[in-house]
mmCIF file as gemmi writes it, N, C-alpha and C atoms, coordinates in Angstrom:
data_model
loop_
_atom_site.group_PDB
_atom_site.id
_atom_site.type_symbol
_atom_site.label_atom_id
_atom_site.label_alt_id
_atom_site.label_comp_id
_atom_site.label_asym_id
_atom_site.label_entity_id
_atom_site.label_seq_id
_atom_site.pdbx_PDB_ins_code
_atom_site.Cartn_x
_atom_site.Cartn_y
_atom_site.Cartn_z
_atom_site.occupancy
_atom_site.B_iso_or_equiv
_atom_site.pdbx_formal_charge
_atom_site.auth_seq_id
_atom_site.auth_asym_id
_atom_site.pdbx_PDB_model_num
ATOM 1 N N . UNK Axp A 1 ? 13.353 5.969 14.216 1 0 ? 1 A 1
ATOM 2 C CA . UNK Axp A 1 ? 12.017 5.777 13.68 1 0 ? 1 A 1
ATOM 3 C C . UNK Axp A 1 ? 10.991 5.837 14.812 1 0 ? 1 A 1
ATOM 4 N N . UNK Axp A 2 ? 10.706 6.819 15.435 1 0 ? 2 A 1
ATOM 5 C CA . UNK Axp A 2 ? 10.27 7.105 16.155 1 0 ? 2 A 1
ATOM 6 C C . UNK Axp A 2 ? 8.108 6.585 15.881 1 0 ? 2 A 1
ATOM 7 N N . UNK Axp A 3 ? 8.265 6.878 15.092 1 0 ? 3 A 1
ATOM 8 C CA . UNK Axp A 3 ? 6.845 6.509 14.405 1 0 ? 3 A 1
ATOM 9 C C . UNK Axp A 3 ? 6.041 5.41 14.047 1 0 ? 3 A 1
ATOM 10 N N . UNK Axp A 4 ? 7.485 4.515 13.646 1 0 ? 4 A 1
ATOM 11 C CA . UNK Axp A 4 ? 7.185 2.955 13.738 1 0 ? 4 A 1
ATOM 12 C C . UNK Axp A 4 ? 7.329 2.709 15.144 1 0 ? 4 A 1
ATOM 13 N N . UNK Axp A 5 ? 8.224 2.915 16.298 1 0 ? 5 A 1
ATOM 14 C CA . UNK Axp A 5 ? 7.625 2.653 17.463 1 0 ? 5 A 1
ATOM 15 C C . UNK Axp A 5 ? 6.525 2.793 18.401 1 0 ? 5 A 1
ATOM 16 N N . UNK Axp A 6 ? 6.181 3.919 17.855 1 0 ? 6 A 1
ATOM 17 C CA . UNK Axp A 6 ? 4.958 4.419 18.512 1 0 ? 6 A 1
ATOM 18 C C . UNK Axp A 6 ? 3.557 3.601 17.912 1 0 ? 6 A 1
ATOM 19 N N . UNK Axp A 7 ? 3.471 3.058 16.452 1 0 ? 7 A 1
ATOM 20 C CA . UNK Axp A 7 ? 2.519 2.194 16.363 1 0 ? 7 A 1
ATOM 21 C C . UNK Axp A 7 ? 2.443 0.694 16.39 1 0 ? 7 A 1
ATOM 22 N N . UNK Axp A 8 ? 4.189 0.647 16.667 1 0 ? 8 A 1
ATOM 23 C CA . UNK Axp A 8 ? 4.536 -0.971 16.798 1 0 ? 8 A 1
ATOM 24 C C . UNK Axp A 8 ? 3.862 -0.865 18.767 1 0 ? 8 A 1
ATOM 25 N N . UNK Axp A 9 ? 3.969 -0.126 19.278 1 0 ? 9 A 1
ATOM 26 C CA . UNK Axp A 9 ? 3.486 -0.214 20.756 1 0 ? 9 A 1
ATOM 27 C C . UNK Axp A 9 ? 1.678 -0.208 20.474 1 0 ? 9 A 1
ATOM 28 N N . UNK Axp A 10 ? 1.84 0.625 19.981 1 0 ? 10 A 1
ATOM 29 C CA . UNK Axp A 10 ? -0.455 0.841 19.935 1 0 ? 10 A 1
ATOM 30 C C . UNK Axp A 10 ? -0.75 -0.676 19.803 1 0 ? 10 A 1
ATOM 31 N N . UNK Axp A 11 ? -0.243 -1.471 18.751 1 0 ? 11 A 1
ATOM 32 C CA . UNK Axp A 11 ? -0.931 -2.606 18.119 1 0 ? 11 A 1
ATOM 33 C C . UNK Axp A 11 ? -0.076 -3.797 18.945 1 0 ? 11 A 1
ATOM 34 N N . UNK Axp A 12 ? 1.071 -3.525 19.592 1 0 ? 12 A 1
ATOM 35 C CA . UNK Axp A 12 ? 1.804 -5.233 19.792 1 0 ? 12 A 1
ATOM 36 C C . UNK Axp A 12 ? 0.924 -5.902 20.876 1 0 ? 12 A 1
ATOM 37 N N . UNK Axp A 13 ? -0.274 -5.789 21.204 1 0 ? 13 A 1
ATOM 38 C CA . UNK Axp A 13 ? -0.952 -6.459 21.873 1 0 ? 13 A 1
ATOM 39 C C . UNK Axp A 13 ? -2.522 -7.415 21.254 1 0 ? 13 A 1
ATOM 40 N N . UNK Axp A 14 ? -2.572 -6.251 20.273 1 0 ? 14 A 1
ATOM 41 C CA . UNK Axp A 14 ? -4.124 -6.285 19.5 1 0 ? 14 A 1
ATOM 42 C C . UNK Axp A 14 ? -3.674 -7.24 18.015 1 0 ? 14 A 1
ATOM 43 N N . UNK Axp A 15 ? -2.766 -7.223 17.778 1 0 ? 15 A 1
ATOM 44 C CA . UNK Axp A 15 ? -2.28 -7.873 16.161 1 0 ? 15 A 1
ATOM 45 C C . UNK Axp A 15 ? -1.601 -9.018 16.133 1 0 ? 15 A 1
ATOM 46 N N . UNK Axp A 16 ? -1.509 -9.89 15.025 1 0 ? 16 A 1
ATOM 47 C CA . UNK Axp A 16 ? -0.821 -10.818 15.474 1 0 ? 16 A 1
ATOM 48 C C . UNK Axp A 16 ? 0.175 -10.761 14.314 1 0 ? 16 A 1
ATOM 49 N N . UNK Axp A 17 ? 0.396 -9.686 13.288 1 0 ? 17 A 1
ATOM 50 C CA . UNK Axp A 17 ? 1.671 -8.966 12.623 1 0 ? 17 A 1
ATOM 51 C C . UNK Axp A 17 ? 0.363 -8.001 11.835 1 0 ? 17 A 1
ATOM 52 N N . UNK Axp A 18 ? 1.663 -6.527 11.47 1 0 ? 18 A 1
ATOM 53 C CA . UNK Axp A 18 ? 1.257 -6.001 10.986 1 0 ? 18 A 1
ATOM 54 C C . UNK Axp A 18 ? 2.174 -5.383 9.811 1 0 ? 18 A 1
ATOM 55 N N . UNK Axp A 19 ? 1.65 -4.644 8.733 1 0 ? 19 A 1
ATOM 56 C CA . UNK Axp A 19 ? 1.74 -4.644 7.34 1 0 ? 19 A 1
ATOM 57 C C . UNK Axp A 19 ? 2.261 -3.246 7.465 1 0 ? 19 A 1
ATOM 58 N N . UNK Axp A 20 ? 3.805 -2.711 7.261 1 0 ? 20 A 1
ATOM 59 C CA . UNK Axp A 20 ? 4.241 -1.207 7.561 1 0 ? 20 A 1
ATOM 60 C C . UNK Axp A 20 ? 4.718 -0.998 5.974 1 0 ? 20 A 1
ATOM 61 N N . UNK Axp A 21 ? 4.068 -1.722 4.784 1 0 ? 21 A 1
ATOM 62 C CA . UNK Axp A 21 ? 4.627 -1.24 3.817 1 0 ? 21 A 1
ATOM 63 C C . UNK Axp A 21 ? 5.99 -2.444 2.946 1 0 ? 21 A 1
ATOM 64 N N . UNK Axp A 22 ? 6.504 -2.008 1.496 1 0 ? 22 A 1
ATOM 65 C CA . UNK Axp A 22 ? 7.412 -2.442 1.133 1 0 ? 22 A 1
ATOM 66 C C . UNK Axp A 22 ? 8.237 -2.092 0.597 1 0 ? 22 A 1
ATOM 67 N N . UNK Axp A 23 ? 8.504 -2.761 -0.975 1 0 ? 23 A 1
ATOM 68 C CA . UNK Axp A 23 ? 9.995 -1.874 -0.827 1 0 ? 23 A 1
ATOM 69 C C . UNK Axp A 23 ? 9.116 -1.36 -2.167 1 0 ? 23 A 1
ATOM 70 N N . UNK Axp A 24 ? 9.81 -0.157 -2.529 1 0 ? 24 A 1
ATOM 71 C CA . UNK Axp A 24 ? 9.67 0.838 -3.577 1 0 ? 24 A 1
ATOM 72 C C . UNK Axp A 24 ? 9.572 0.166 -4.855 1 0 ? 24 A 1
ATOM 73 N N . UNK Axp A 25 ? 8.497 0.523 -5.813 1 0 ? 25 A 1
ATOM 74 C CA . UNK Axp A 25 ? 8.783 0.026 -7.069 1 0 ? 25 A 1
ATOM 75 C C . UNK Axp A 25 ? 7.745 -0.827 -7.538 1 0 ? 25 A 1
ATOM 76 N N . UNK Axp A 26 ? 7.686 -0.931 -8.759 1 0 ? 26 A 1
ATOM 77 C CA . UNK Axp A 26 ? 6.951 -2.242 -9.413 1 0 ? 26 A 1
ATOM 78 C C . UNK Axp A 26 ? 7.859 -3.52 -9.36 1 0 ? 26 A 1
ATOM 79 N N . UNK Axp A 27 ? 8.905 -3.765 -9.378 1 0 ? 27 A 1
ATOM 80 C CA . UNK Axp A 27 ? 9.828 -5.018 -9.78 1 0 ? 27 A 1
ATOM 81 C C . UNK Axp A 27 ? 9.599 -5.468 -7.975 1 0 ? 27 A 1
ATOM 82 N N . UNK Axp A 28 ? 9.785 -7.383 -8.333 1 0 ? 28 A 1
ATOM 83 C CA . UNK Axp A 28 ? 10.739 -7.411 -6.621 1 0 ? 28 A 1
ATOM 84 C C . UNK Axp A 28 ? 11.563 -7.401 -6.792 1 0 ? 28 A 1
ATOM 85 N N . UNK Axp A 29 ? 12.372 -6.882 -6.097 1 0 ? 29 A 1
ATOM 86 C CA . UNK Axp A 29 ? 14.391 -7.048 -5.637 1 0 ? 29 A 1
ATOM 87 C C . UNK Axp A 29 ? 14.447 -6.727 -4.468 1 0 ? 29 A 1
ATOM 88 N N . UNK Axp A 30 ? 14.602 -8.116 -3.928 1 0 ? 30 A 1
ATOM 89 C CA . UNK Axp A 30 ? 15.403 -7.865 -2.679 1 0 ? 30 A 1
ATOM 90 C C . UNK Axp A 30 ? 16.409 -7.702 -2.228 1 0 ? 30 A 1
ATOM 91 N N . UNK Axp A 31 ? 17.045 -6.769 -2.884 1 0 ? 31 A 1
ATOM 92 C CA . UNK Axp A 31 ? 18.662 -6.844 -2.637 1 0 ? 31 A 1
ATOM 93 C C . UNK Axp A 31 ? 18.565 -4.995 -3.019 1 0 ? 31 A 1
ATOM 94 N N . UNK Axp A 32 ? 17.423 -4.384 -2.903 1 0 ? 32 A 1
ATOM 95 C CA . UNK Axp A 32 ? 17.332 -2.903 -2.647 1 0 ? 32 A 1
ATOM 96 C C . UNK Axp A 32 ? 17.351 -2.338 -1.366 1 0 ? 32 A 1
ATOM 97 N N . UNK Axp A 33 ? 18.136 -0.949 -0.856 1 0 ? 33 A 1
ATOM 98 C CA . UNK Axp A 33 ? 18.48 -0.208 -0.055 1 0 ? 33 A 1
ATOM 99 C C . UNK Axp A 33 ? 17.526 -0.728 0.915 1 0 ? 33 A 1
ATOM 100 N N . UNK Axp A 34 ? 15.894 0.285 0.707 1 0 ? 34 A 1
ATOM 101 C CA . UNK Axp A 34 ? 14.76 -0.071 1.472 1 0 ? 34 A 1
ATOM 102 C C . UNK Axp A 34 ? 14.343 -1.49 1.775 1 0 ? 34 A 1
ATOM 103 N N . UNK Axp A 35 ? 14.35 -2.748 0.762 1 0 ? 35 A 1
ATOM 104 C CA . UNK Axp A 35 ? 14.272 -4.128 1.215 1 0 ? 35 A 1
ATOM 105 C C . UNK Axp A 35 ? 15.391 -4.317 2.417 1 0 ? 35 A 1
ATOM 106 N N . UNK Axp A 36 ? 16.533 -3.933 2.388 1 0 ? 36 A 1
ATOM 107 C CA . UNK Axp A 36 ? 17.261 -4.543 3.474 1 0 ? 36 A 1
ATOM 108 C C . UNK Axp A 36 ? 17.132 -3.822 4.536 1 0 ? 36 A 1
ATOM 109 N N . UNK Axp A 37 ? 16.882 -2.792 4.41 1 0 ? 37 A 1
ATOM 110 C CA . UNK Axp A 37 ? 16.866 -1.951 5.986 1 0 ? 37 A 1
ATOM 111 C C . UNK Axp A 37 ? 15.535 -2.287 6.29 1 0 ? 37 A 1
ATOM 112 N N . UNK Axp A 38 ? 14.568 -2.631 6.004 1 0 ? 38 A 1
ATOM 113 C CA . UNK Axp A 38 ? 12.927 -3.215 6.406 1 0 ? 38 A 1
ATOM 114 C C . UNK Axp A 38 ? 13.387 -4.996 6.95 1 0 ? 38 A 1
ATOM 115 N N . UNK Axp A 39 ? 14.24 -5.657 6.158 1 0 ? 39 A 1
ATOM 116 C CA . UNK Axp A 39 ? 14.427 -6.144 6.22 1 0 ? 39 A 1
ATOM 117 C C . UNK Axp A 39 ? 15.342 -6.889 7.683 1 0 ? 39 A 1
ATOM 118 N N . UNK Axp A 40 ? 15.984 -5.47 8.417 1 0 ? 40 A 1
ATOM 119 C CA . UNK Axp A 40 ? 16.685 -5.404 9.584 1 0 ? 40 A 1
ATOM 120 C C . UNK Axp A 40 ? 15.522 -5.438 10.569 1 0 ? 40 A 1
ATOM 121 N N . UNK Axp A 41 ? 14.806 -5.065 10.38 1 0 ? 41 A 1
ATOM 122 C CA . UNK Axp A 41 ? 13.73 -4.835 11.518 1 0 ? 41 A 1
ATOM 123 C C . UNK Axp A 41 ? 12.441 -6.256 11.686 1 0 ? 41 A 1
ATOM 124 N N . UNK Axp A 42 ? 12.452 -6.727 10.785 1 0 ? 42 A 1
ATOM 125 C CA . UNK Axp A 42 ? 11.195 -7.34 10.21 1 0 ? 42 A 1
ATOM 126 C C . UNK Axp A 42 ? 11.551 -9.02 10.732 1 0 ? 42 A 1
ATOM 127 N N . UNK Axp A 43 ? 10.217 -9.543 11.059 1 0 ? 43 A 1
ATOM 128 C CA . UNK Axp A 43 ? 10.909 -11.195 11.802 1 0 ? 43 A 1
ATOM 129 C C . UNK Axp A 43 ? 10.217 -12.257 10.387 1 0 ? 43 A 1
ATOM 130 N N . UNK Axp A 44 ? 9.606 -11.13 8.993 1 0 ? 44 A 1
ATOM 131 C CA . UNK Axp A 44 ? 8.835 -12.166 8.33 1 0 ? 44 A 1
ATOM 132 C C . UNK Axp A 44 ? 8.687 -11.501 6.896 1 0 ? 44 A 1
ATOM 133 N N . UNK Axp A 45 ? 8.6 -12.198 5.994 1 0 ? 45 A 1
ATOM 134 C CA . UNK Axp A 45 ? 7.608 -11.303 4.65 1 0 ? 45 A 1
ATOM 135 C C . UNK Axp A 45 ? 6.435 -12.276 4.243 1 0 ? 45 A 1
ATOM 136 N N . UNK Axp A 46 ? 5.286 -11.479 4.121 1 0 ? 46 A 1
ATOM 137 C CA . UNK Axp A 46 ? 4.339 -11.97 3.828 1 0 ? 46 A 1
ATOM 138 C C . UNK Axp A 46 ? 3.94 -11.345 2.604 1 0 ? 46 A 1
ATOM 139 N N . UNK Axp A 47 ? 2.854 -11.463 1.723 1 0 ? 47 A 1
ATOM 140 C CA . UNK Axp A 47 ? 2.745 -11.023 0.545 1 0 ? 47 A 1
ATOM 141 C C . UNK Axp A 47 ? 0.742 -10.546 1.546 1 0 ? 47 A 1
ATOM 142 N N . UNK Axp A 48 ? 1.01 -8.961 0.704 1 0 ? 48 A 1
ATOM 143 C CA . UNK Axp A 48 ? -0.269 -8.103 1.594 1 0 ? 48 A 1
ATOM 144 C C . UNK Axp A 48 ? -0.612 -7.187 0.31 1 0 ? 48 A 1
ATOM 145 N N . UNK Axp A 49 ? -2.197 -6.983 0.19 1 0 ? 49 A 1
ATOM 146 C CA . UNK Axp A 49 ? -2.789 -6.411 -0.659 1 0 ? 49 A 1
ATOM 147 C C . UNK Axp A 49 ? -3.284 -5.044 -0.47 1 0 ? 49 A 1
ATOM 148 N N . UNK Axp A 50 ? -3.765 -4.491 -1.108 1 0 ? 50 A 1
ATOM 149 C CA . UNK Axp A 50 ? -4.48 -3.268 -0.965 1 0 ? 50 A 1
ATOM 150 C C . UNK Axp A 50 ? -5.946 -3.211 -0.607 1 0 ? 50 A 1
ATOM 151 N N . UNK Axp A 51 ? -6.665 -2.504 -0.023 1 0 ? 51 A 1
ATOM 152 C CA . UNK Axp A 51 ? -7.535 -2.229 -0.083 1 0 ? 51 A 1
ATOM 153 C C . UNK Axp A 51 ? -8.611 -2.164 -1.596 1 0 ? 51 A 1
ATOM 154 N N . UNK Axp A 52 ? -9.317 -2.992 -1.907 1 0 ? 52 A 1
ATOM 155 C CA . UNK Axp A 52 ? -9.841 -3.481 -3.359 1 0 ? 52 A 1
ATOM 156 C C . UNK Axp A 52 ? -11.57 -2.843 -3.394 1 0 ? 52 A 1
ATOM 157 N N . UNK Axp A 53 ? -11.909 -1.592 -2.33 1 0 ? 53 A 1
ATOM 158 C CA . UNK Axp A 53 ? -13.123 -1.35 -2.181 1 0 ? 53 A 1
ATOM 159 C C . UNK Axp A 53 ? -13.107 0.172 -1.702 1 0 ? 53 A 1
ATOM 160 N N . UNK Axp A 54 ? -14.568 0.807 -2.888 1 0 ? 54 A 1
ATOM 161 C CA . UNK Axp A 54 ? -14.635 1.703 -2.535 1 0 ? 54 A 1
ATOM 162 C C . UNK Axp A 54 ? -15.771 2.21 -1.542 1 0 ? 54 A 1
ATOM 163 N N . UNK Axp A 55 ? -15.095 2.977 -0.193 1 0 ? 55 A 1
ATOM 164 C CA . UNK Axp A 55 ? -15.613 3.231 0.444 1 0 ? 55 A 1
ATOM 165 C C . UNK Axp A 55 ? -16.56 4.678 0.407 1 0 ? 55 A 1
ATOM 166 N N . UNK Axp A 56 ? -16.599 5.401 -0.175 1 0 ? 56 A 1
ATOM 167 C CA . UNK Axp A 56 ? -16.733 7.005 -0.482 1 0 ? 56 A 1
ATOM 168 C C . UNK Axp A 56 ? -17.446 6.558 -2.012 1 0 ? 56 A 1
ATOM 169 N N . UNK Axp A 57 ? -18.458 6.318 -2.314 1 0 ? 57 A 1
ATOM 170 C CA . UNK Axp A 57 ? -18.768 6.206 -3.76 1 0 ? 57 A 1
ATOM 171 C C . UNK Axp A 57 ? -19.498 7.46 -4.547 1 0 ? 57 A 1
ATOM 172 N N . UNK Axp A 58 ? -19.52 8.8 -4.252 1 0 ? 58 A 1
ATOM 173 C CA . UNK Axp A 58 ? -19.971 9.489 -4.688 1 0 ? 58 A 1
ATOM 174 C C . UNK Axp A 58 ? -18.713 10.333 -4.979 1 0 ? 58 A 1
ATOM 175 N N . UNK Axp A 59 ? -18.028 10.435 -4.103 1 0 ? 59 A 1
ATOM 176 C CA . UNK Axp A 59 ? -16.226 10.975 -4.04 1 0 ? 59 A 1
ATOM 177 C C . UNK Axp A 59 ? -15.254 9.587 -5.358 1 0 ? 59 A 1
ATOM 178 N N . UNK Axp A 60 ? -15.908 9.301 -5.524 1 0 ? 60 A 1
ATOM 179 C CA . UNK Axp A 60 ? -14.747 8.033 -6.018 1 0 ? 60 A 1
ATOM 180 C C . UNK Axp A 60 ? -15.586 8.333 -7.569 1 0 ? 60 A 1
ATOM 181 N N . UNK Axp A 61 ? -16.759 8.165 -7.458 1 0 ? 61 A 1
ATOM 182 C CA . UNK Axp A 61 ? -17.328 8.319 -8.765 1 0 ? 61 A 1
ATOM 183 C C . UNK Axp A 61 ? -17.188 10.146 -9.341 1 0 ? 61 A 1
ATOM 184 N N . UNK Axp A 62 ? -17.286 11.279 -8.658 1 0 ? 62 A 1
ATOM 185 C CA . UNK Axp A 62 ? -16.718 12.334 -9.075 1 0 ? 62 A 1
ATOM 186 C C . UNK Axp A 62 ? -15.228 12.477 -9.411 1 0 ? 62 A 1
ATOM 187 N N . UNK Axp A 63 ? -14.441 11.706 -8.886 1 0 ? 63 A 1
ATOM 188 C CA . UNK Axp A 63 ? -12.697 11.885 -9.465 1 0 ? 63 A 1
ATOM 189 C C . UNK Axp A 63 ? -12.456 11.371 -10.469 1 0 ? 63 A 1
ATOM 190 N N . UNK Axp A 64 ? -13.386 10.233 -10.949 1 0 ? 64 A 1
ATOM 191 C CA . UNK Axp A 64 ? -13.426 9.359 -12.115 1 0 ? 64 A 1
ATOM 192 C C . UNK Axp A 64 ? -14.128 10.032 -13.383 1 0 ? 64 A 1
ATOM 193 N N . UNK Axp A 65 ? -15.157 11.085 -13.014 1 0 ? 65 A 1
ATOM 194 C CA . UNK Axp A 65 ? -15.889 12.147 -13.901 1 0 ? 65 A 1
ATOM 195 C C . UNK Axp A 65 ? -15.1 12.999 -14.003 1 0 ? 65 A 1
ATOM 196 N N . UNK Axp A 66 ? -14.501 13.604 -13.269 1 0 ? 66 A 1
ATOM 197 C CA . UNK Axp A 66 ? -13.642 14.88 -13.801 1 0 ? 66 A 1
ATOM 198 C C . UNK Axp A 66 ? -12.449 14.627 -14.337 1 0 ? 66 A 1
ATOM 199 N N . UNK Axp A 67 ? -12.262 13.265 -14.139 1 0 ? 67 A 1
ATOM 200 C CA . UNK Axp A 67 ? -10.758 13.401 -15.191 1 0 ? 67 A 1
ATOM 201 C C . UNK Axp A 67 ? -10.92 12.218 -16.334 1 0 ? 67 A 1
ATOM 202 N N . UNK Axp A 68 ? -12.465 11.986 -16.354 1 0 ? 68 A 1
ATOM 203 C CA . UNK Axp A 68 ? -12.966 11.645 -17.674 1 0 ? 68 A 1
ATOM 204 C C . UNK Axp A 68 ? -12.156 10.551 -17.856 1 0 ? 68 A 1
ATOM 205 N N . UNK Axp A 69 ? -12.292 9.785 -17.266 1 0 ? 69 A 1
ATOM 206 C CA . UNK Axp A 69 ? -11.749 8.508 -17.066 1 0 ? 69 A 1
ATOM 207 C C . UNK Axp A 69 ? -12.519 7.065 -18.139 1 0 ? 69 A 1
ATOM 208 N N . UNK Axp A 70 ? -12.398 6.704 -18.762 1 0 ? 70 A 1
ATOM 209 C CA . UNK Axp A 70 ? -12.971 5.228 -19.784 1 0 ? 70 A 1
ATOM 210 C C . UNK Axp A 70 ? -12.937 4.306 -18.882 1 0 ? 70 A 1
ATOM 211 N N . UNK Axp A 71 ? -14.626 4.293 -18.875 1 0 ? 71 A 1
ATOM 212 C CA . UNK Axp A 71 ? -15.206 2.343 -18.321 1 0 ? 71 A 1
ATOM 213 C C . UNK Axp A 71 ? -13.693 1.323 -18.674 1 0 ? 71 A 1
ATOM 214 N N . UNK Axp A 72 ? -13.044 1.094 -16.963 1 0 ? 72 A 1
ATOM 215 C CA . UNK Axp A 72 ? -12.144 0.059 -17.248 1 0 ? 72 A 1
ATOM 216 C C . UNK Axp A 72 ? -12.053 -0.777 -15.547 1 0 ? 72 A 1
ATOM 217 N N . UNK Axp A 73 ? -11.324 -1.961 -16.097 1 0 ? 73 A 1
ATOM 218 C CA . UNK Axp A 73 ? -11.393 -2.745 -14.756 1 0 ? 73 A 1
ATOM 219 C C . UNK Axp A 73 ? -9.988 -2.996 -13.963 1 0 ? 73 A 1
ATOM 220 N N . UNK Axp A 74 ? -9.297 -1.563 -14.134 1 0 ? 74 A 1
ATOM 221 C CA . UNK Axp A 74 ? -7.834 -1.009 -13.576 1 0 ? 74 A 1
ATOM 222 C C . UNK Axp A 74 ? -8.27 -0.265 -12.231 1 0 ? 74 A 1
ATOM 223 N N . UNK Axp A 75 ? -8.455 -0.864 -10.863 1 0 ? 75 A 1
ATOM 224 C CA . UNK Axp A 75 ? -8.685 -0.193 -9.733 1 0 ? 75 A 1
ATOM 225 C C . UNK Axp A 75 ? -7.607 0.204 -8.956 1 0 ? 75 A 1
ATOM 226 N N . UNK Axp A 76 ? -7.276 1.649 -8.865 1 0 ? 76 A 1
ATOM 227 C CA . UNK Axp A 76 ? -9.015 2.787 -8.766 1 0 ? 76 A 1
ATOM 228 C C . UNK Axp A 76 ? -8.114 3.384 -10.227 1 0 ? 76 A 1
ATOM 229 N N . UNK Axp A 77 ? -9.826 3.299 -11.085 1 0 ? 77 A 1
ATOM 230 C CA . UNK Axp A 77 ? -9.648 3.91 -11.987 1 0 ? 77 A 1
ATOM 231 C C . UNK Axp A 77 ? -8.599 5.013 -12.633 1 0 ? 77 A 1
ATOM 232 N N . UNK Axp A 78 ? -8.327 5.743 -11.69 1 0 ? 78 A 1
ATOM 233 C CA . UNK Axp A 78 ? -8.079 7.397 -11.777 1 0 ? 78 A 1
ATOM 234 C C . UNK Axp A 78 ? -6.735 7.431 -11.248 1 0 ? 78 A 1
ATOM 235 N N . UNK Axp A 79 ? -6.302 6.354 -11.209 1 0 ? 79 A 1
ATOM 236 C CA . UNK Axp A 79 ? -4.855 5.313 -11.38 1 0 ? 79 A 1
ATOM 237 C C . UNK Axp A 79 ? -3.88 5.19 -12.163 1 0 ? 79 A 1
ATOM 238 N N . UNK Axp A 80 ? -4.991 4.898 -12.956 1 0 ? 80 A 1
ATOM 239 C CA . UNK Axp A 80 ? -5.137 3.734 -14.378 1 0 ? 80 A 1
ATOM 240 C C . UNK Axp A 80 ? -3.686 4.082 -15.192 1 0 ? 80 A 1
ATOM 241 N N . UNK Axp A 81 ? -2.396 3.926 -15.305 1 0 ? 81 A 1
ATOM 242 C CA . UNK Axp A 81 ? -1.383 4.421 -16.614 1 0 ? 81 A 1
ATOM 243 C C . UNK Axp A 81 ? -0.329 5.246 -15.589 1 0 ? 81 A 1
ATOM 244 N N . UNK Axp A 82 ? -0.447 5.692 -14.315 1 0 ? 82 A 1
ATOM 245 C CA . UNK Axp A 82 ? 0.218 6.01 -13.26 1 0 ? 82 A 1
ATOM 246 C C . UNK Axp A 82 ? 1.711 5.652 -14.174 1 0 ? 82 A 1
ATOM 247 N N . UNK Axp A 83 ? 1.74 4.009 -13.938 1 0 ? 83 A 1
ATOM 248 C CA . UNK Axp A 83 ? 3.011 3.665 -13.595 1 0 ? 83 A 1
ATOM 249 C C . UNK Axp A 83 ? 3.771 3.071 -15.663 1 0 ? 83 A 1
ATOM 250 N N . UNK Axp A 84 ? 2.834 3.499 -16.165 1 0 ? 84 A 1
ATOM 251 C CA . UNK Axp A 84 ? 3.597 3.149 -17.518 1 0 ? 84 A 1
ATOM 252 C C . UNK Axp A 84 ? 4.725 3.776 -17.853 1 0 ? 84 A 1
C-alpha cells in the first residue's frame, strides 16, 4: 500500500489521526474481509462523517436541475435512492 504510506508520512506530524475510509456497505459488520484487514493496520475506530456542505453551489444546483431531482432533505440530493 504504497499510497497509504505516502499520506500516512505527509500528515504523521500535522494530525492527530486521520480518517482513510471504512468498510464497504450500508450494514456494520465487523467481521468483513475489508473491516479486518483495515483493521490490521489501524490503532482505533472512531465513528467519522461526511462532508454535509455544499461548496460549488451553482455546480451542485445544475446536477440537481438536470436530473430533475424533487425538493428533498436527502444530501446531496442527486444521491437520493442510490442505495435502495
Amino acid at each position: 500500500m504504497v499510497e497509504n504510506d505516502f499520506i500516512l508520512s505527509i500528515f504523521a506530524n500535522r494530525l492527530n489521526w486521520l480518517a482513510m475510509g471504512g468498510s464497504a456497505g450500508l450494514k456494520i459488520n465487523g467481521d468483513d474481509g475489508l473491516s479486518n484487514f483495515k483493521r490490521g493496520w489501524s490503532t482505533e475506530t472512531r465513528q467519522s462523517y461526511f462532508c454535509g456542505r455544499i461548496f460549488d453551489q451553482v455546480t451542485y444546483a445544475e446536477i440537481v436541475r438536470v436530473k430533475a431531482i424533487p425538493t428533498t432533505s436527502y444530501f446531496p440530493a442527486y444521491r437520493r435512492g442510490e442505495f435502495e
